[in-house]
C-alpha positions, -999 to +999 in steps of 0.1 A: +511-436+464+524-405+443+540-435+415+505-452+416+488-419+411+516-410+376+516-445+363+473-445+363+474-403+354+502-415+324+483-446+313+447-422+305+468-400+286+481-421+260+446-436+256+431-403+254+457-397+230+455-424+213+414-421+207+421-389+194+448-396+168+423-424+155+392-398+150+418-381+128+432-403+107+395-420+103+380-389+093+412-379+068+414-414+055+368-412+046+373-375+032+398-390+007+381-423+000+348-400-011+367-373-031+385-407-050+352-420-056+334-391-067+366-385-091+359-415-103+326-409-112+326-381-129+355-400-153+330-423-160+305-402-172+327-377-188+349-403-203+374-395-231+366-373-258+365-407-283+345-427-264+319-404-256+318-400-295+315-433-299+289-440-271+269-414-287+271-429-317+261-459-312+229-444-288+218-424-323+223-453-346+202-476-319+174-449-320+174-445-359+171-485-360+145-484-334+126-456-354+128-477-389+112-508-376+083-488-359+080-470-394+077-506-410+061-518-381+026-490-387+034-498-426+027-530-420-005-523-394-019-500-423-010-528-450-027-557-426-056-535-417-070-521-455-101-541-460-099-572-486-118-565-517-157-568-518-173-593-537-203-573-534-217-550-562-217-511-560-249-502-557-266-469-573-286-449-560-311-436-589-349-419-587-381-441-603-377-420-634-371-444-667-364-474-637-406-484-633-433-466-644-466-455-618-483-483-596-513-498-613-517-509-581-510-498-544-527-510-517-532-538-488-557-559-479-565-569-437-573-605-426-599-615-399-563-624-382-548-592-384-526-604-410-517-577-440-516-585-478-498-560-497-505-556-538-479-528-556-474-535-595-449-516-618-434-520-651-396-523-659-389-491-679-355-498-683-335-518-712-322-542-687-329-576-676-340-579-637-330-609-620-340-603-586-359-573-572-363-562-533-389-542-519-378-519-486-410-507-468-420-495-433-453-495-417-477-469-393-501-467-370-534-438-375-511-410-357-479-415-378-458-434-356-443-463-367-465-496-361-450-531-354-454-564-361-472-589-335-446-617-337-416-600-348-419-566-337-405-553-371-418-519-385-395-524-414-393-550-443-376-563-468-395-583-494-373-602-522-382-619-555-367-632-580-371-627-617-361-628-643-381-593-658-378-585-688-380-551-702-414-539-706-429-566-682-449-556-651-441-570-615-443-561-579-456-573-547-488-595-534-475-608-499-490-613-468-460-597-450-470-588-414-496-589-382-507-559-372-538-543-357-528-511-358-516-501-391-529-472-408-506-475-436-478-483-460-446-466-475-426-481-500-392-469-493-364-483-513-368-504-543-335-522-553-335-537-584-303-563-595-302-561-634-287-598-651-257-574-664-246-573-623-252-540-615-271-524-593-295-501-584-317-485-555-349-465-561-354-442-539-396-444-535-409-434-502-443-433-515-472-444-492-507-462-495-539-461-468-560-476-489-571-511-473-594-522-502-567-548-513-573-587-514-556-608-495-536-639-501-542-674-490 
C-alpha cells in the first residue's frame, strides 16, 4: 500500500514539475520572440544612414514632381478657362450731346384696344453713318410704378430699326409697341445707335413723355 501510495505521490511530482518548467520556457521563449521583432522593427524604420538618404530623396523628388504637374495642371485650367475673343463690338457709353438733337416729337397715342403708339423723332448730329438704331424704354402706371404689358407682361422694351441715317437726317420711333390700360407714361432710356464704321454707342436718355395726344398706327 505504502509503494502504491510513492509510485502515484512520485508520478504527480514530475507532472507538476514538468507543467511548471513549460510555463517557463514558454514565457522566456514569447519575451524573446517580441524583443526580436520589435528590434526588427525599429531597423526598418531607422534603416542605414544611406538608405534613409536615399528614401528621403526619392519621397522629395516625388513631391516636387507631384507639385509641377499641379502647377501646369491650374496653368492649364487658367489657359482653358480665359474666355475666347468676342465678336461683339465695344460699346460706348456717351450723353445725347452732338449724338441727336431735341425730340420734335415725343409722345403716344392710345387705341380703343388698349394698344399704345409711340412717336419720338430726332436728328443725327453726328458725322457718322447709322445703320441700325435701338430704342430702350420702360413704361408706368399714374403712381410711378412700373406698368406691364397685357400679353407679355414686359415693362421694358427694346425697339430696333434699321437705317441707314445719314448725317443730318431725322428718324425715331412710330410703333404700336404695347397693351396696356394703365400707363401713365413713357421714358426713353437708352438709345444705342450702331454707326456703318462698326462702332458703337449708347445714349444715355431717360427722358419721359405723358402726353397721350399722339396718333396711332394701323
Amino acid at each position: 500500500m505504502a509503494k502504491k501510495l510513492n509510485i502515484i505521490l512520485s508520478f504527480l511530482l514530475v507532472i507538476i514539475i514538468s507543467f511548471c518548467c513549460g510555463v517557463y520556457f514558454s514565457e522566456d521563449l514569447g519575451y524573446n520572440r517580441s524583443a526580436s521583432t520589435t528590434v526588427k522593427a525599429e531597423q526598418t524604420l531607422a534603416g542605414d544612414g544611406d538608405d534613409a538618404e536615399q528614401m528621403k530623396g526619392t519621397v522629395n523628388k516625388a513631391s516636387n514632381e507631384n507639385d509641377e504637374e499641379d502647377e501646369a495642371i491650374s496653368a492649364d485650367d487658367i489657359q482653358s478657362g480665359d474666355d475666347p475673343p468676342s465678336d461683339e463690338p465695344e460699346v460706348t457709353q456717351v450723353n445725347a450731346e452732338n449724338r441727336i438733337s431735341e425730340p420734335s416729337e415725343f409722345k403716344f397715342g392710345v387705341n380703343s384696344v388698349n394698344g399704345i403708339t409711340l412717336s419720338w423723332w430726332v436728328t443725327n448730329l453726328t458725322d457718322k453713318t447709322i445703320n441700325y438704331y435701338t430704342v430702350k424704354l420702360s413704361t408706368f402706371n399714374p403712381v410711378g410704378d412700373p406698368s406691364y404689358d397685357e400679353h407679355s407682361g414686359d415693362s421694358s422694351f427694346n425697339i430696333r430699326y434699321v437705317g441707314p441715317i445719314n448725317p443730318g437726317e431725322e428718324f425715331g420711333v412710330f410703333s404700336r409697341f404695347t397693351y396696356q390700360a394703365t400707363l401713365d407714361s413713357i421714358r426713353i432710356d437708352e438709345v444705342e445707335l450702331e454707326y456703318a464704321d462698326g462702332t458703337v454707342e449708347s445714349i444715355i436718355y431717360n427722358r419721359t413723355t405723358t402726353d397721350d395726344s399722339g396718333l396711332n398706327s394701323k
